[in-house]
C-alpha positions as CSV (number, residue, x, y, z in Angstrom):
1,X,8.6,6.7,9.3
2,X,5.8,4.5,8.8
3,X,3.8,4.3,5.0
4,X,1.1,2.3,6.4
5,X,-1.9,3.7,5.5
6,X,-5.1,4.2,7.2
7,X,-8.9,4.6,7.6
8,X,-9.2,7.7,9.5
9,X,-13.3,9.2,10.0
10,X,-13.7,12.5,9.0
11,X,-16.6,15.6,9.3
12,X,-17.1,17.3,5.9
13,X,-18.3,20.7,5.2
14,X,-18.0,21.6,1.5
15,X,-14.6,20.9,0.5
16,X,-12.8,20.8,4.3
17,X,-12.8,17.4,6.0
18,X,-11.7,17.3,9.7
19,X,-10.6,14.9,11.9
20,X,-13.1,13.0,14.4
21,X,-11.3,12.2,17.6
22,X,-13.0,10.3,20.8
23,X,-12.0,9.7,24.5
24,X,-11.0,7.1,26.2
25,X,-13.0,5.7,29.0
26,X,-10.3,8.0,31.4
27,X,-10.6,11.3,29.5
28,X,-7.6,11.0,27.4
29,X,-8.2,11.9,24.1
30,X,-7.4,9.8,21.0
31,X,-6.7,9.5,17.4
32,X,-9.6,7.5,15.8
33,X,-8.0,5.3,13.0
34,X,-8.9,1.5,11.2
35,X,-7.6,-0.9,8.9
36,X,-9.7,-1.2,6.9
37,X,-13.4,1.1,5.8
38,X,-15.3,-2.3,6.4
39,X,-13.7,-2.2,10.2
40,X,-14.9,1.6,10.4
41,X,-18.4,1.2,9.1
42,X,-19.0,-1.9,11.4
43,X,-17.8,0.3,14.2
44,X,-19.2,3.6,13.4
45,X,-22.0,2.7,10.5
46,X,-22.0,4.9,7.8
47,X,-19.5,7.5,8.2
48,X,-17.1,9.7,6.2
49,X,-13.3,8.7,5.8
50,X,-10.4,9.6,3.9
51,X,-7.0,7.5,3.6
52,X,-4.0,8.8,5.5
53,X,-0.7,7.7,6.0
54,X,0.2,6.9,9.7
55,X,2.7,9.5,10.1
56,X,0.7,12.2,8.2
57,X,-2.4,11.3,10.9
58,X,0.3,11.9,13.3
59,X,1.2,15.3,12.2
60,X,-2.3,16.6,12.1
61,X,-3.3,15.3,15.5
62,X,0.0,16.4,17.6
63,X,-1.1,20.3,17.4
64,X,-4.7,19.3,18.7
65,X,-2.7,17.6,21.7
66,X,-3.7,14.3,20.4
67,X,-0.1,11.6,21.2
68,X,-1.9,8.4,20.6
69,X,-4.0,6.8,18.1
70,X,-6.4,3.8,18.6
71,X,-6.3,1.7,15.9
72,X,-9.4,-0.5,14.9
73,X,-11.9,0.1,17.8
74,X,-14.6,-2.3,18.3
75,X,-17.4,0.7,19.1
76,X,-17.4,4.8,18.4
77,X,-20.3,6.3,19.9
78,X,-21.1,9.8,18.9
79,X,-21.2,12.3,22.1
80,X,-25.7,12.7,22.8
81,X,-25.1,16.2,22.2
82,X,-23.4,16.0,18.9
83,X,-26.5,13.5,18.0
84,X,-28.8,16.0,18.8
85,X,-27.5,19.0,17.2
86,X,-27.4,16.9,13.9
């Protein structure tokens, strides 16, 4: 068990946060998770986040089919059609 916590971005809507996950260059999808909020807004700019453990980050991604987490990416681009539907 690991009590490590992290960064993890999120999507409000009211009171119900959800995860943001991304892809990696080969399709694979991945858990989206930094050390620190200064390493996710330089990253992502402004952006939601909440603190969760490691294991806890775990447990919600593994029913979304989600088995890795990348931790402390240098860039997170938002999909053009999410952009535009904002």
């Amino acid at each position: 068990m690991s009590s490590r916590h992290l960064v993890v971005p999120v999507r409000c809507a009211g009171e119900i946060a959800t995860l943001r996950v991304g892809r990696l260059p080969d399709g694979t999808r991945v858990g989206i998770a930094f050390s620190t909020p200064a390493g996710l807004r330089v990253a992502a700019g402004a952006q939601e986040w909440m603190r969760l453990s490691e294991d806890s980050l775990r447990e919600l991604l593994v029913p979304l089919g989600v088995h890795r987490i990348q931790l402390d990416p240098t860039m997170v681009v938002v999909p053009v059609s999410a952009a535009a539907a904002s």
